[in-house]
C-alpha positions in Angstrom: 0.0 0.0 0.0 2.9 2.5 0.7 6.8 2.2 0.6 9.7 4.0 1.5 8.3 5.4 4.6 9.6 4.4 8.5 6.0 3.5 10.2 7.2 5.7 13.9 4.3 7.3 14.2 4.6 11.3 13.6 4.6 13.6 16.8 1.9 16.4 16.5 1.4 17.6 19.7 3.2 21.3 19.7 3.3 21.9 16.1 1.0 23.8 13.5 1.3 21.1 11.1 0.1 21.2 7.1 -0.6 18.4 5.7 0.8 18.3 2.3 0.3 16.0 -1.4 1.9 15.4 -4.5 -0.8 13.5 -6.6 0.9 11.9 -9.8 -1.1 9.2 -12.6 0.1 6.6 -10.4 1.2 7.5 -6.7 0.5 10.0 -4.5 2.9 10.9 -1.8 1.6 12.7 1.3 3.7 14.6 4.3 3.7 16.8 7.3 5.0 20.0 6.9 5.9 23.0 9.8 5.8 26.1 8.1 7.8 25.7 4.6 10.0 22.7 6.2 8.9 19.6 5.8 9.0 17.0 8.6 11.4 14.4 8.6 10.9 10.7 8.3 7.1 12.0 7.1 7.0 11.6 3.6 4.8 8.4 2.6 3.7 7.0 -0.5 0.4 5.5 -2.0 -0.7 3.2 -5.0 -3.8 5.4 -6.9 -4.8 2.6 -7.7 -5.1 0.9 -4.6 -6.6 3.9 -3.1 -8.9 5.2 -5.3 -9.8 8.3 -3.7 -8.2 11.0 -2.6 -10.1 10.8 0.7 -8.8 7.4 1.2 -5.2 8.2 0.6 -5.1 10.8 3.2 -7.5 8.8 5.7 -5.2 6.0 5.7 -2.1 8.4 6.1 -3.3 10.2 9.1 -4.8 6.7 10.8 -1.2 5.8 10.3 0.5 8.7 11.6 -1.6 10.0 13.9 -1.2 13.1 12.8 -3.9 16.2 13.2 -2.9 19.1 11.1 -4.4 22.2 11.2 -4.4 23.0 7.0 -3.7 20.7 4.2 -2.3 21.5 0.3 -2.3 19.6 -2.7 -0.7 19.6 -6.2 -1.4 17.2 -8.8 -0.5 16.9 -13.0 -3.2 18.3 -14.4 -4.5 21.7 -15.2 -6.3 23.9 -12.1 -9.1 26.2 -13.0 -11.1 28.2 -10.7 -9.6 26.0 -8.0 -10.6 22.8 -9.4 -7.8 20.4 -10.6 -8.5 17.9 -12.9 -6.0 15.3 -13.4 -4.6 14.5 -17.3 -4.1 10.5 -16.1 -6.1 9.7 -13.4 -9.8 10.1 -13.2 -9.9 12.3 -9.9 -11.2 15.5 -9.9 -10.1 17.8 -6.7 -11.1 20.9 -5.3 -11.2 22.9 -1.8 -14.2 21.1 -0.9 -12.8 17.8 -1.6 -9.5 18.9 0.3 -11.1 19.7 3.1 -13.5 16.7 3.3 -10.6 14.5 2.9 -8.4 16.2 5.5 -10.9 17.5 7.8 -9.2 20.6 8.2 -10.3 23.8 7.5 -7.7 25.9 5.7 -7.0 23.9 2.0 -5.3 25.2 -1.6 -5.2 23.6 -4.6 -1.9 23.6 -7.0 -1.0 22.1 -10.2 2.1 20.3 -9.9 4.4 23.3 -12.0 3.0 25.9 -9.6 3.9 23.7 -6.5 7.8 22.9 -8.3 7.7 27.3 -8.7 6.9 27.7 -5.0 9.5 25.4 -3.8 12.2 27.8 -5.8 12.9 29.8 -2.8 13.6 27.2 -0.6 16.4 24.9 -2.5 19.6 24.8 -1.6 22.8 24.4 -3.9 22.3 20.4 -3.8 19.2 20.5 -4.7 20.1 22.2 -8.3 22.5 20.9 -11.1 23.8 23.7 -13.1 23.3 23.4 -17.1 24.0 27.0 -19.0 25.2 30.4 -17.9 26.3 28.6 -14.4 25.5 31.7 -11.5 22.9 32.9 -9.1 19.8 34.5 -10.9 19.7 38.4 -10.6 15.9 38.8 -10.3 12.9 37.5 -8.6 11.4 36.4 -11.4 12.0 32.9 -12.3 10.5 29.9 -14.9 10.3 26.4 -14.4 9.8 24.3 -17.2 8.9 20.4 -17.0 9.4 17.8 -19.4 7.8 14.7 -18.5 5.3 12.9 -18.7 3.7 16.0 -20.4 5.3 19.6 -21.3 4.3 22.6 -19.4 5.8 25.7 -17.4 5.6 27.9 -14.4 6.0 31.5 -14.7 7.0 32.8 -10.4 7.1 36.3 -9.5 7.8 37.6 -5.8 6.4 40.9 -4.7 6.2 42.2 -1.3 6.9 39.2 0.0 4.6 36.6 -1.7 4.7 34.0 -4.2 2.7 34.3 -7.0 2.6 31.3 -9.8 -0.1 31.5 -11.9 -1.2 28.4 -14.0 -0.1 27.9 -17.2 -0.7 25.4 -21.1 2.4 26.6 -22.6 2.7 22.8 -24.0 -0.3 23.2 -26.4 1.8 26.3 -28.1 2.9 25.9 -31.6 6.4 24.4 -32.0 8.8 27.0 -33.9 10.3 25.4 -36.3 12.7 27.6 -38.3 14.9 25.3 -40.2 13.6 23.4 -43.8 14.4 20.1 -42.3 12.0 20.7 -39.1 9.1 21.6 -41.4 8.8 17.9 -42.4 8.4 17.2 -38.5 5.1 19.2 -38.8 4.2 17.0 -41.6 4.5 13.6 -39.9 2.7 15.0 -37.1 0.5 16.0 -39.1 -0.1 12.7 -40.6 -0.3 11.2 -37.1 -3.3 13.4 -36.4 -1.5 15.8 -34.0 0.1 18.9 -34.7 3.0 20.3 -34.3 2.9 21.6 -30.6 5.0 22.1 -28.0 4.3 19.2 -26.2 4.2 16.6 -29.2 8.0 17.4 -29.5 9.4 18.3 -25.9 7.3 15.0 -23.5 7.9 11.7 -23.4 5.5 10.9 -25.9 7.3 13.6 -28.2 10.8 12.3 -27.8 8.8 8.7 -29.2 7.4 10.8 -32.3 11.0 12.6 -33.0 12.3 9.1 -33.0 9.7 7.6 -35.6 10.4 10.8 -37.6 13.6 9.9 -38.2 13.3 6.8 -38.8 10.9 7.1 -41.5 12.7 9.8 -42.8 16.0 7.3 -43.0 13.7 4.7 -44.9 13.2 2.4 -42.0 10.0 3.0 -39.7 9.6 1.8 -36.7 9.1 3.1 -33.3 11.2 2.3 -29.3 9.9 3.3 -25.3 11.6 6.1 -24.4 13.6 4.1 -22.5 15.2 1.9 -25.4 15.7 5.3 -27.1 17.5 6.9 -24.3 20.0 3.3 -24.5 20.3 3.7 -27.7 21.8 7.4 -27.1 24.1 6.3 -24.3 25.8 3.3 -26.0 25.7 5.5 -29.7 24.1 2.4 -31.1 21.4 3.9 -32.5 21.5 6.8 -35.1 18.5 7.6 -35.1 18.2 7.5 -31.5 20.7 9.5 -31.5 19.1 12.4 -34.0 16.1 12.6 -32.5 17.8 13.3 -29.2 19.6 16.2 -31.0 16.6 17.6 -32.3 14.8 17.3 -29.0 17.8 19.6 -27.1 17.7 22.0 -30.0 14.0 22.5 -29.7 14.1 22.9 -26.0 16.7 25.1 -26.1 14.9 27.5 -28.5 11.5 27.1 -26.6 13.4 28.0 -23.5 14.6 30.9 -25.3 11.1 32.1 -26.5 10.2 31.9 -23.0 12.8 33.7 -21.4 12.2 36.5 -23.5 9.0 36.7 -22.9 9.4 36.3 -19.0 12.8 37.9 -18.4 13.3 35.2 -15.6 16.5 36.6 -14.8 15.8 34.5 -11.3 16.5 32.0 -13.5 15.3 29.1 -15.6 14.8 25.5 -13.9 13.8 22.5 -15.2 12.0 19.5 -13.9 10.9 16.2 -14.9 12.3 12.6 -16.0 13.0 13.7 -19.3 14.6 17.0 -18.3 16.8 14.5 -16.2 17.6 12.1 -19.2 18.9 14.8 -21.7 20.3 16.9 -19.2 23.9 14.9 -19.6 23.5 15.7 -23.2 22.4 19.5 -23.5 26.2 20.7 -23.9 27.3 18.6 -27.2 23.9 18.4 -28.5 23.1 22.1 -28.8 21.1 23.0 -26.5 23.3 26.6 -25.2 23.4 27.8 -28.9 19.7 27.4 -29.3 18.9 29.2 -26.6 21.1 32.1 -27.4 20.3 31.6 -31.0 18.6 34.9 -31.1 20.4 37.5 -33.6 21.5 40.6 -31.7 19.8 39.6 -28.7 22.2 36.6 -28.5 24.4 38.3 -25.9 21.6 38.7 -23.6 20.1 35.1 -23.1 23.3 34.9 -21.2 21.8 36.4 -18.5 19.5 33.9 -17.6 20.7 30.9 -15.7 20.0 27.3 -16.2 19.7 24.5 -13.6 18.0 21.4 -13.4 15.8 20.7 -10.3 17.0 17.2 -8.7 15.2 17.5 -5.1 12.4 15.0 -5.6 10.2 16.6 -2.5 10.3 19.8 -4.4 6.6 19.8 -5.3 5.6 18.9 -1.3 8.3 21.4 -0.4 6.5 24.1 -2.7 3.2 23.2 -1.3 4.3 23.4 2.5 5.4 26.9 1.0 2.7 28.5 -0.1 0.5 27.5 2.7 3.2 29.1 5.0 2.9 32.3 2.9 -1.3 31.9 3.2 -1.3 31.1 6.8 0.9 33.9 7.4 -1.0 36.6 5.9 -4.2 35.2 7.6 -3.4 33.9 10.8 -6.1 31.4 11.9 
């Protein structure tokens, strides 16, 4: 039912706890969180499946733990709209009211899983970040996190007067730019897939798939691999086309990166997130990724003013949550 987790039971009696949740297709983890820290030792994790509600995930943690917060925070993949998040793989549908009834507390939020990743920011330490272009610390407040995953989408964070605002976001169902001759033939298989060419369809799992059967109908000889076998194929160079459509994947990202930070000015910085952010983060210095981004005629000199890391703290999104209910709870004290 859960794993990873030592089964002490958590001590509550002389802290303002939050109960905090990072809903994924699959799992859900749940902690305890005191202010923006999270507890230690209180991070557990549960099957979806084997749940099936979110109200049975958190009864079971707190009948385990023994634990009575005071206010409770989720974030979950999928997009949140007038509170309500409604998950891309699983078939839940959460809002405050659901929180609450869940939880039985009284104070709730509800985040999609970018804006939870963009109020973690503040609180990550240097081990928690892996440096990948224009290595330094960010010279602004505003910042941009950018997940590829599962799915592709972004969080835009500003900071003003002390609070964190990150407002939701579909960047992924953007149109791809494709500037070259070659790349324009990528929008025609898509195209003959029934997709088009978005941001997403290139720069997600799934996308990293379709630049793969690209080129391999492009070299005469379709057929398709798991991301995974792709990734193998990469690493060991035993795969050309592999190998390509890894290429083209870092050069797109690096030029969507750089449409972003333009429009942003994240000079706070840009993060990344995400399994497949961690995959062709080795690769982003031979394949091209730094002279896509800057690839911006005489604007080139100033994309080096926006640093690059890659998020590697796996709590971040329960971190961010504890965070912004710190932030609530202290501009409305109960």
């Amino acid at each position: 039912h859960r794993s990873g987790a030592p089964r002490e039971t958590v001590m509550t009696q002389t802290l303002d706890l939050t109960l905090v949740a990072d809903i994924g297709g699959t799992n859900t983890r749940v902690a305890l969180a005191s202010g923006p820290t999270l507890q230690p030792g209180s991070i557990r994790r549960y099957r979806n499946a084997e749940a099936g509600s979110l109200s049975e995930v958190f009864q079971s943690y707190l009948a385990e733990t023994g634990a009575r917060p005071v206010a409770a925070c989720v974030a979950g993949a999928g997009p949140v709209m007038d509170g309500v998040l409604r998950m891309t793989n699983l078939s839940w549908v959460i809002d405050e009211a659901c929180v609450r009834e869940a939880s039985g507390v009284g104070r709730v939020a509800v985040l999609n899983d970018l804006q939870a990743q963009g109020h973690a920011l503040s609180h990550l330490g240097g081990d928690d970040l892996r440096p990948l272009l224009n290595e330094g610390q960010g010279a602004g407040s505003t910042r941009l996190v950018i997940g590829l995953g599962t799915g592709m989408n972004i969080a835009m964070v500003f900071e003003h007067g002390g609070i964190t605002l990150v407002p939701p976001s579909e960047a992924g169902h953007m149109s791809l730019a494709l500037r070259r001759p070659d790349e324009l033939g990528l929008a025609e298989f898509l195209r003959s897939e029934g997709e088009f060419a978005s941001v997403e369809e290139a720069l997600s799992g799934r996308g990293l798939q379709a630049l793969y059967r690209w080129r391999r109908a492009e070299a005469g000889d379709p057929g398709a691999k798991p991301p995974a076998e792709i990734m193998a194929g990469v690493a060991d160079g035993s795969d050309a086309q592999a190998i390509e459509a890894a290429e083209y994947y870092v050069r797109f990202t690096g030029r969507v990166a750089g449409d972003l930070a333009l429009a942003q000015l994240p000079f706070g910085g840009i993060y990344f997130i995400g399994g497949v952010s961690r995959s062709l983060a080795p690769y982003f210095d031979r394949m091209g990724f730094g002279a896509s981004f800057r690839d911006k005629g005489r604007f080139s000199e100033f994309m080096d003013q926006f640093p690059v890391w890659l998020i590697e703290n796996d709590e971040a999104a329960l971190l961010g949550c504890a965070s912004h209910m710190a932030e609530i709870m202290a501009l409305a004290p109960a």
